[in-house]
C-alpha positions as CSV (number, residue, x, y, z in Angstrom):
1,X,-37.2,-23.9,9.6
2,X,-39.8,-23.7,6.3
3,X,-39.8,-20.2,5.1
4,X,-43.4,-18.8,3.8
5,X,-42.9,-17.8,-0.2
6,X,-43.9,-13.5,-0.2
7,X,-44.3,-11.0,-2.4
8,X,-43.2,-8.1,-0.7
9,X,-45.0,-4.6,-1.8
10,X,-42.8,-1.4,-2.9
11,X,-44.3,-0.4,0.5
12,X,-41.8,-3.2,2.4
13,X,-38.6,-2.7,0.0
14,X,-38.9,1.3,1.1
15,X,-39.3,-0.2,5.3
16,X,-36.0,-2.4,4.6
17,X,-34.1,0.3,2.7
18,X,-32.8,1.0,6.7
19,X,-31.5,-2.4,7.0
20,X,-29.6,-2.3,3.7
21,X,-28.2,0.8,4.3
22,X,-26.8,-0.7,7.9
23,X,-25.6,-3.6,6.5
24,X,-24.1,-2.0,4.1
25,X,-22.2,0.3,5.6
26,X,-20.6,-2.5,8.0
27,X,-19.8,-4.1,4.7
28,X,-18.1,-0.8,3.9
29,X,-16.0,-0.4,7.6
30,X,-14.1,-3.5,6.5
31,X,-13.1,-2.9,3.2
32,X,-15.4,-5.1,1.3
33,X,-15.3,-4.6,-2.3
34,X,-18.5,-3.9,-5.0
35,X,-21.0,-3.9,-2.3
36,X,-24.7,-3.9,-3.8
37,X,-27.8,-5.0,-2.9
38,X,-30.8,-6.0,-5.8
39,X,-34.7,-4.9,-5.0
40,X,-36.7,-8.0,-5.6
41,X,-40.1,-6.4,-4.8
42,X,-41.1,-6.5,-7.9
43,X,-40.4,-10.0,-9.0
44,X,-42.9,-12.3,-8.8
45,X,-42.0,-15.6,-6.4
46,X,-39.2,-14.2,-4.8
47,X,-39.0,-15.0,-1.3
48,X,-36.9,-12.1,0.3
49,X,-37.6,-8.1,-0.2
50,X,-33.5,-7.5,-1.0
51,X,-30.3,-9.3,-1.7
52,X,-27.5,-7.6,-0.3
53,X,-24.2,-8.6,-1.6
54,X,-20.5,-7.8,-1.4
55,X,-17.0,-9.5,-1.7
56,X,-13.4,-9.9,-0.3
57,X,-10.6,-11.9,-1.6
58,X,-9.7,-13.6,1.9
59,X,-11.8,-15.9,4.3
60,X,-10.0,-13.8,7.2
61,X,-11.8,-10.9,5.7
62,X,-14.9,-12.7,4.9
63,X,-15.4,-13.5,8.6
64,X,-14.4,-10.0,9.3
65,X,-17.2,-8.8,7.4
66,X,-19.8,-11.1,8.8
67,X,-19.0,-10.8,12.3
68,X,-19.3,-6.8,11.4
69,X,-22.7,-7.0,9.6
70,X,-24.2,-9.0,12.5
71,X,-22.6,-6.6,15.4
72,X,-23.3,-3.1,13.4
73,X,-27.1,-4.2,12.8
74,X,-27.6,-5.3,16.5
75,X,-26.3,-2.2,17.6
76,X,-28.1,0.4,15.1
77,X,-31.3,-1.7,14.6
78,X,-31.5,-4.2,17.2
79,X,-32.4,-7.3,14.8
80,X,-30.4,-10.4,14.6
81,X,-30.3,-13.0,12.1
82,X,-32.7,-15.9,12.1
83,X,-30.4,-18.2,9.9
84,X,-26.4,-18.2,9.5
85,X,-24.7,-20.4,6.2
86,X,-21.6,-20.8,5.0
87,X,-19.3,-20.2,8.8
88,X,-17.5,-23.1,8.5
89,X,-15.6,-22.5,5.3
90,X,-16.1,-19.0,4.3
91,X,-16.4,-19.0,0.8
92,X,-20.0,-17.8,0.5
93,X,-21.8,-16.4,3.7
94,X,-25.4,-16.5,4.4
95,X,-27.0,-14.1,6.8
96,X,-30.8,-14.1,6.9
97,X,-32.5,-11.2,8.2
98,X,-36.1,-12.3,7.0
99,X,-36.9,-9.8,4.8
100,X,-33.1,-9.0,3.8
101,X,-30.6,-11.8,3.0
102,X,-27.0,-10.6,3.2
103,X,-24.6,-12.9,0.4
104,X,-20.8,-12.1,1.3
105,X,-18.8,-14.2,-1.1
106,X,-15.2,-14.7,-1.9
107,X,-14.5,-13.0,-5.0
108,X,-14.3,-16.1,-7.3
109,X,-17.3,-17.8,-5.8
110,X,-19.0,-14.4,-6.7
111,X,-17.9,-14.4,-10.0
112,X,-18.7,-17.9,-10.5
113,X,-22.5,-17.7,-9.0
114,X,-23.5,-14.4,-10.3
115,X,-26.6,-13.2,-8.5
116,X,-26.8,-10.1,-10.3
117,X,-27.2,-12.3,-13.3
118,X,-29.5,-14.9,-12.2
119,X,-31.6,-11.6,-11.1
120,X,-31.1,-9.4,-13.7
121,X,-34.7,-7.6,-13.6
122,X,-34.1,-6.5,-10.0
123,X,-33.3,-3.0,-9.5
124,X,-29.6,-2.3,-7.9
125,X,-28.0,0.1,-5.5
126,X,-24.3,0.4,-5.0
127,X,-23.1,1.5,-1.8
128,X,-19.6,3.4,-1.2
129,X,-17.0,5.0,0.7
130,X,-17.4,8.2,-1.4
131,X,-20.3,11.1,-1.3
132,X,-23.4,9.6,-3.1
133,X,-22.3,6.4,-2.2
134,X,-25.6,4.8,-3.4
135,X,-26.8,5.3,-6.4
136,X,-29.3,3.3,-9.1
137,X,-28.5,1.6,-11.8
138,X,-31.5,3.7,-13.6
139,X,-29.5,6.9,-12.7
140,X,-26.1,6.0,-13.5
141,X,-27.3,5.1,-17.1
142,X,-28.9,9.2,-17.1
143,X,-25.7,10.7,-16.1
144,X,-23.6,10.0,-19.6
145,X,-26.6,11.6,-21.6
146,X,-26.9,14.9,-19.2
147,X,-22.9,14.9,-19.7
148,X,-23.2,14.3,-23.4
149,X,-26.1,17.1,-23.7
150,X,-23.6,19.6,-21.7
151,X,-20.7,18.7,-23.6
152,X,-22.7,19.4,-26.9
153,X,-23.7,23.2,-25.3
154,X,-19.8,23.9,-24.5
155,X,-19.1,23.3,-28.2
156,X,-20.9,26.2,-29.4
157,X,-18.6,29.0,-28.1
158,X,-19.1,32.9,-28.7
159,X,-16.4,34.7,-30.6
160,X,-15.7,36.6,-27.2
161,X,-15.0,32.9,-25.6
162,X,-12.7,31.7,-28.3
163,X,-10.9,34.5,-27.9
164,X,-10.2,34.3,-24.2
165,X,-9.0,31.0,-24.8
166,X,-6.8,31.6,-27.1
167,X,-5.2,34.4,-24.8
168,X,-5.6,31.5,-22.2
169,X,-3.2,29.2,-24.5
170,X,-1.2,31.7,-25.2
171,X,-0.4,32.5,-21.7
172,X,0.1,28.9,-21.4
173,X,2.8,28.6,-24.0
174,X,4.5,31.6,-22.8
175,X,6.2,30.0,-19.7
176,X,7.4,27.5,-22.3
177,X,8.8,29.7,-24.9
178,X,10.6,31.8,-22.5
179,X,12.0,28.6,-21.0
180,X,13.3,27.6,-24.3
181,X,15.1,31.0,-24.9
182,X,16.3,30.3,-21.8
183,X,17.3,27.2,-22.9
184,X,19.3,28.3,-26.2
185,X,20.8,31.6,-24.6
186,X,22.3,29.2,-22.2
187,X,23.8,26.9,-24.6
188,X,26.5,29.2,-25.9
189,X,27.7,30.4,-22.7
190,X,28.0,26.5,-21.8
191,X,30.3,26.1,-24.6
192,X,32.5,29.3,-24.1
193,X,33.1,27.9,-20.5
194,X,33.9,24.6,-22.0
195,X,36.2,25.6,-24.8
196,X,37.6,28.1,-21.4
197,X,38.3,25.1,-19.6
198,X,40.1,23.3,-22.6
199,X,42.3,26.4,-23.0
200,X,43.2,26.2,-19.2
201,X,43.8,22.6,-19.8
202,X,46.2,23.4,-22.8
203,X,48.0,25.9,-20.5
204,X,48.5,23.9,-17.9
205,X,49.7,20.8,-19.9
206,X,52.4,24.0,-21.6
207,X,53.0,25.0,-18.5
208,X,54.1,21.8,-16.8
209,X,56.3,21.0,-20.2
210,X,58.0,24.1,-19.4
211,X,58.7,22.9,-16.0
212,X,60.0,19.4,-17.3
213,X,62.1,21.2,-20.0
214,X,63.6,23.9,-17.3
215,X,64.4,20.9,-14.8
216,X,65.9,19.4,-17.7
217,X,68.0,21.7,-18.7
218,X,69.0,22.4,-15.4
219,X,70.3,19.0,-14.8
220,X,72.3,19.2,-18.2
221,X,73.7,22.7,-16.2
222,X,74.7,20.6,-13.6
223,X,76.1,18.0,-15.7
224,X,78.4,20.4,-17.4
225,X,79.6,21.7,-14.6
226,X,80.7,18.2,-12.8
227,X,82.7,18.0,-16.2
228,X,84.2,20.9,-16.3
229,X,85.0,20.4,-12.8
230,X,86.6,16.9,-13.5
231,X,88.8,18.3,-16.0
232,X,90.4,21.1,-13.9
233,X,91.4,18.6,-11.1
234,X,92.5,16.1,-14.0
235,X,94.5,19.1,-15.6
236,X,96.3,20.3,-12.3
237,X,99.0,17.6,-12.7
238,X,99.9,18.2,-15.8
239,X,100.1,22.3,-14.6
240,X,102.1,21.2,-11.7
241,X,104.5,18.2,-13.9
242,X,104.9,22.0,-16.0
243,X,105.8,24.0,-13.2
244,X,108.7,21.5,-12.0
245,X,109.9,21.2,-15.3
246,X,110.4,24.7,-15.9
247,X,111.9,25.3,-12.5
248,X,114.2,22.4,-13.5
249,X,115.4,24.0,-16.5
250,X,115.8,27.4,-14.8
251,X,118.3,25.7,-12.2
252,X,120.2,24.4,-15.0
253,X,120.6,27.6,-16.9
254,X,122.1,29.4,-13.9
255,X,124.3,26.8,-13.1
């Protein structure tokens, strides 16, 4: 099928913004990544109003996403697409929607190709998840200025607003300091109960030499005493041999 070259008015890129927007958001639903589309109304020999483009980094989700885009803009819009490229191996899908053509690449062929490059002078719209999810390019490049003009306005304080921040730091640091007093008080009172347990250590160490010395003098009691034992029954001979030989020498006297 021969397409007819256009150049679509500001008019038709305001009457597609719809289709964008649906295509975009089923984009969106399966998690395709920097989804934008580029307004071509205002370049001379282009043949479509908008580009819409996104990426994934598998052909499983590349699929996903087409078979989304197609389904989601049936449903909401009721249009279909008159030409399909790029099924069979997934790499870089072509849906065309006449005055829309939907570009859903995998992110190296998308990196590789560079549309937004080859079509630099179109004006782009990124879509999100996020509140505001589209914005223009046009804007985005306002916002740093409005922030830098703000920033420059905060930097000339009152005397009455330096002085509630310094309370505010103050406050701040209090916590902190108090935790470190904390900190230090508790340090000494650490080492009194360690050198407390060392000294219960040392006790109990004395203590049990005690014990050992105690039970070892004991032993040496009961050591003696087997001796001295061992001597009385070795000595009661002798006492008796004494005994006879006296009563011996008594006999003879009398005799």
């Amino acid at each position: 099928m021969t397409r007819k070259k256009k150049q679509p008015s500001p008019a038709s890129a305001a009457a597609v913004e719809p289709l964008c927007a649906a295509i975009a958001e089923a984009m969106l639903e399966k998690k395709a990544q920097n989804v934008l589309s580029l307004d071509l109304s205002d370049i001379e020999g282009a043949v479509v109003t908008c580009f819409v483009l996104c990426n994934a980094d598998s052909t499983t989700q590349i699929d996903a996403i087409a078979d989304n885009v197609e389904e989601h803009v049936r449903k909401t819009l009721g249009e279909k697409p008159i030409r399909r490229e790029g099924l069979k191996n997934s790499i870089w899908i072509v849906l065309d929607y006449v005055d829309v053509m939907v570009h859903i690449f995998q992110t190296e062929a998308r990196n590789f190709y560079c549309l937004e490059s080859l079509w630099a002078d179109a004006k782009q719209r990124r879509y999100s998840d996020e509140p505001q999810a589209a914005e223009d390019e046009t804007s985005t490049a306002k916002t740093p200025v409005k922030r830098k003009a703000a920033t420059a306005k905060s930097a000339v304080t009152s005397p009455k607003a330096e002085s509630s921040a310094k309370k505010a730091d103050t406050a701040k640091a209090t916590p902190k300091k108090t935790a470190t007093l904390v900190k230090k008080t508790a340090a000494p009172a650490k080492k009194t109960a360690t050198s407390t347990k060392k000294t219960t250590m040392s006790a109990k160490k004395a203590t049990t030499s005690t014990k050992k010395t105690t039970t070892t003098a004991k032993k040496t009691t009961t050591t003696a005493k087997k001796t001295t034992t061992t001597a009385k029954k070795a000595a009661a001979p002798a006492k008796k041999a004494a005994t006879s030989t006296k009563k011996a020498a008594t006999a003879k006297t009398k005799k």
